[in-house]
Phi, psi and omega in degrees: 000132170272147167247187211291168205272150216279348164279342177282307185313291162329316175307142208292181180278143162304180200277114204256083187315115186257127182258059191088025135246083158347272157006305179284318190299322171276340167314298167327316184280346139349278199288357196094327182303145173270147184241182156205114226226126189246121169271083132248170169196157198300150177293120175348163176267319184289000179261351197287325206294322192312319182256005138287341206253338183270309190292359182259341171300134196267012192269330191329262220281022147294332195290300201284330163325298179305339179265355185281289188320310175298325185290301155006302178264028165269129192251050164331120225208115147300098186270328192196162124237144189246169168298132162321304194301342184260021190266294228247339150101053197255160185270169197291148174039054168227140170270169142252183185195185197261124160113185172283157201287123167224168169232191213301304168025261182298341206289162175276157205298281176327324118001264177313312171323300167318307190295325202295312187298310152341327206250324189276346169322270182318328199114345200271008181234142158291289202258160164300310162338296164272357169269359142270352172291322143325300175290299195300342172259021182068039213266324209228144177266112171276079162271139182294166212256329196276330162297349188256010205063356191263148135259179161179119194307156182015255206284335152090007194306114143238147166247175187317323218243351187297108211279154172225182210251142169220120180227138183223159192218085173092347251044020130315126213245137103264171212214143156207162186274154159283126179271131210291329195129181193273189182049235201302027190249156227262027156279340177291307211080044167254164220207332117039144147324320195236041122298304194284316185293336159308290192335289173311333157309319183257014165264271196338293210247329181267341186292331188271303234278305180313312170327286188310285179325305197294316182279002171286317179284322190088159207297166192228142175280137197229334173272325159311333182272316187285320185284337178243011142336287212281358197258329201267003212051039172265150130334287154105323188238324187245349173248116168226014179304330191260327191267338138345275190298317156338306177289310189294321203282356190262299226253332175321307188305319179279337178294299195277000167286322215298351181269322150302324150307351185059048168278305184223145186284172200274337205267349146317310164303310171305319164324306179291321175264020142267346174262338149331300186307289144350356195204082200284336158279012206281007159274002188281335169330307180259339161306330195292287086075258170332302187259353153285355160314299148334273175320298186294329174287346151275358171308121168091041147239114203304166172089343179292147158230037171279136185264127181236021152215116168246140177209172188219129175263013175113289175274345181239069220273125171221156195233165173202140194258192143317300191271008166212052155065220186256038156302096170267141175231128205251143164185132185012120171262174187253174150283157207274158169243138188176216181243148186221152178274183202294149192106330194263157166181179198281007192283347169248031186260166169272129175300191225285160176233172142115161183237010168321315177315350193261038164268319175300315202281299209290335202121342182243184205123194133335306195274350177249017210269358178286326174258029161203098179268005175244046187272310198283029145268010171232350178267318188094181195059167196246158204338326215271285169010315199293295160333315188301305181283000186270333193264303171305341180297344175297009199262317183258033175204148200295309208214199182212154208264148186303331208228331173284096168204181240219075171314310180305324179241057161088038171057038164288127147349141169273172192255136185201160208094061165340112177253134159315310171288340173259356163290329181306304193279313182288334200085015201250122177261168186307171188236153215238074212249139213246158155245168191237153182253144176275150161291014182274153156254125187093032146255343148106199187289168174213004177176198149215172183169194207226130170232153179231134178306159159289133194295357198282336160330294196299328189299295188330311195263317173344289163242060144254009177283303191345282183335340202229347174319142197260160163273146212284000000 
């Protein structure tokens, strides 16, 4: 026997994956070894018979084929932008809002911050004073945004005057608000003068001006601008920078003809492609958009256990599956783990908010973050993580998406098609990556960072797929 040669004996240890022992994992880390420390853990005990009675349904896997497939083929299209009263059907004082159904009661700080800046938007309050006074006497109607066809970022507030994004796939319609940009904005749950004056800026000038572009260009295709996003290192939910500058590069031209027509003043336009320029997020809106587009077209197949909504109300985490219609199961949300700006830390974060997960919901996201590795600089955690966490999401989802794909990892799909049941069954919930809102209302961001939904959403809908499961 020989022996082994003196540079293999000096190499550090290789990389050790640890799975659902923490303990072990600082052991290792101790000692110098690298780790990659996986949070599983075995599936509730209380859950098992639910989850033979679902995995025994002979409907499963035809059922989640099918909710892929239809997503899958979804051709997402940007068509217009309109006023919200004329989208989403809202009633005198009624708002939507991000997440599962709540009421002011119950709502969260960032939450409240929205309504009160909402209501000072409209008119409909003079002071913040009164415009929570209004709401706490039940003055104001709250609906989720995913019953309206809507999305909506963090706190997710839209009212009647707000322009939104209209993107359709055949005539399936979705909605989203235009995005103001970061820190102080009333998605956030700041409530301030030069919130509201913004808000008035993008109804007057940037929602007509965007309009005016659009009907000159004609719908712009978005799942071809999200496939080569995500090919440039984009995400799609916290990173948009490369599919940003896509829309301007789509949209400049007829936006400065729309000025030779006398359509638009020139110093409007310029206004817009500097708040454009500026605001690196400003496609997330419409990814967002996208993927309830997505996201809907696997709804409503009995027997499915694909998730087609994850959203957060501030107060809430809630999920909705395929196979049991506009059923939401709900349960505490967490705060995000992550980076906070300065000043900040977590005793002023909120729990997780926003309707954003149905970037996460789609395939993009969290789940796309191996081809956009400069995400953990604003999420936190390192280059290698972005892989880690994207190649386990392959582990809790039916497929991979046709056209949306991941050159580093040899131009595989992202992973998509949520299963309720392999989340259950492994213990591994989706992974999330977030901005964070302060829980004061009217304090604005206060970070980002990574969240994982509760497992009990998924415990929740398993059985009630039970419940409704045919014997094999």
């Amino acid at each position: 026997m020989t022996a082994a040669p003196l540079d293999r004996l000096l190499a550090p240890p290789p990389a050790v994956v640890t799975v659902g022992a923490p303990p072990f994992d600082d052991a290792l880390a101790a000692q110098g070894v690298d780790t990659v420390p996986v949070d599983w853990r075995p599936p509730p005990a209380a859950s098992a018979e639910a989850v033979r009675a679902v995995a025994a349904d002979p409907r499963l896997v035809e059922a989640n084929r099918t909710a892929v497939e239809r997503m899958g083929a979804v051709r997402p299209r940007l068509v217009d932008v309109r006023p919200a009263a004329d989208l989403v059907g809202l009633g005198r004082h009624e708002l939507l809002h991000a997440g599962p159904p709540i009421a002011w009661a119950d709502a969260s700080g960032p939450l409240r911050g929205a309504v009160v800046g909402a209501c000072l938007y409209e008119g409909w309050a003079d002071t913040p004073e009164e415009a929570e006074a209004l709401a706490a006497a039940g003055g104001i109607e709250l609906s989720p945004c995913h019953d309206r066809h809507a999305v909506g970022p963090m706190a997710g507030v839209v009212s009647p005057s707000m322009p939104m994004w209209v993107l359709d796939d055949g005539g399936r319609p979705a909605y989203s608000t235009l995005n103001e940009g970061l820190g102080k904005v009333l998605r956030y749950g700041a409530f301030g003068d030069a919130v509201v004056e913004r808000l008035r800026w993008m109804e007057r000038v940037l929602g007509p001006c965007l309009a005016a572009a659009l009907q000159r260009h004609g719908p712009v295709d978005v799942g071809a601008l999200i496939a080569s996003m995500v090919a440039m290192g984009d995400e799609g939910h916290n990173r948009n920078r490369a599919g940003t500058s896509l829309l301007v590069r789509a949209l400049a031209p007829d936006l400065v003809r729309t000025i030779e027509v006398g359509l638009r003043r020139a110093d409007d336009v310029a206004d817009v492609l500097a708040f454009v320029d500026g605001n690196d997020h400003f496609l997330l809106n419409v990814v967002m958009a996208a993927g309830k587009l997505v996201a809907d077209a696997g709804a409503g197949v009995p027997g499915s256990s694909v998730v087609v909504t994850m959203a957060r109300n501030g107060t809430e985490f809630g999920i909705r599956v395929s196979g049991t219609g506009d059923r939401w199961y709900t349960a505490p949300a967490a705060v995000p783990d992550g980076l906070y700006l300065g000043g900040y830390g977590p005793d002023d974060a909120n729990p997780d908010i926003g309707d954003s997960a149905i970037t996460e919901t789609v395939g993009l996201g969290g789940f796309a973050m191996a081809g956009a590795p400069a995400i953990v600089g604003l999420v936190g955690g390192e280059v290698d993580d972005a892989r880690t966490w994207t190649e386990l999401m392959y582990q809790v989802t039916v497929a991979e998406h046709p056209t949306w794909t991941l050159p580093v990892l040899g131009f595989r799909g992202v992973p998509f098609g949520i299963d309720a049941l392999a989340v259950v069954r492994t213990g591994i919930p989706p992974i999330i990556n977030t901005g964070m809102a302060g829980r004061v209302a009217g304090t604005g961001q206060v970070g980002a960072g990574l969240v994982r939904p509760p497992l009990a959403c998924f415990t929740a809908a398993i059985e009630a797929l039970a419940g409704e499961a045919e014997a094999p």
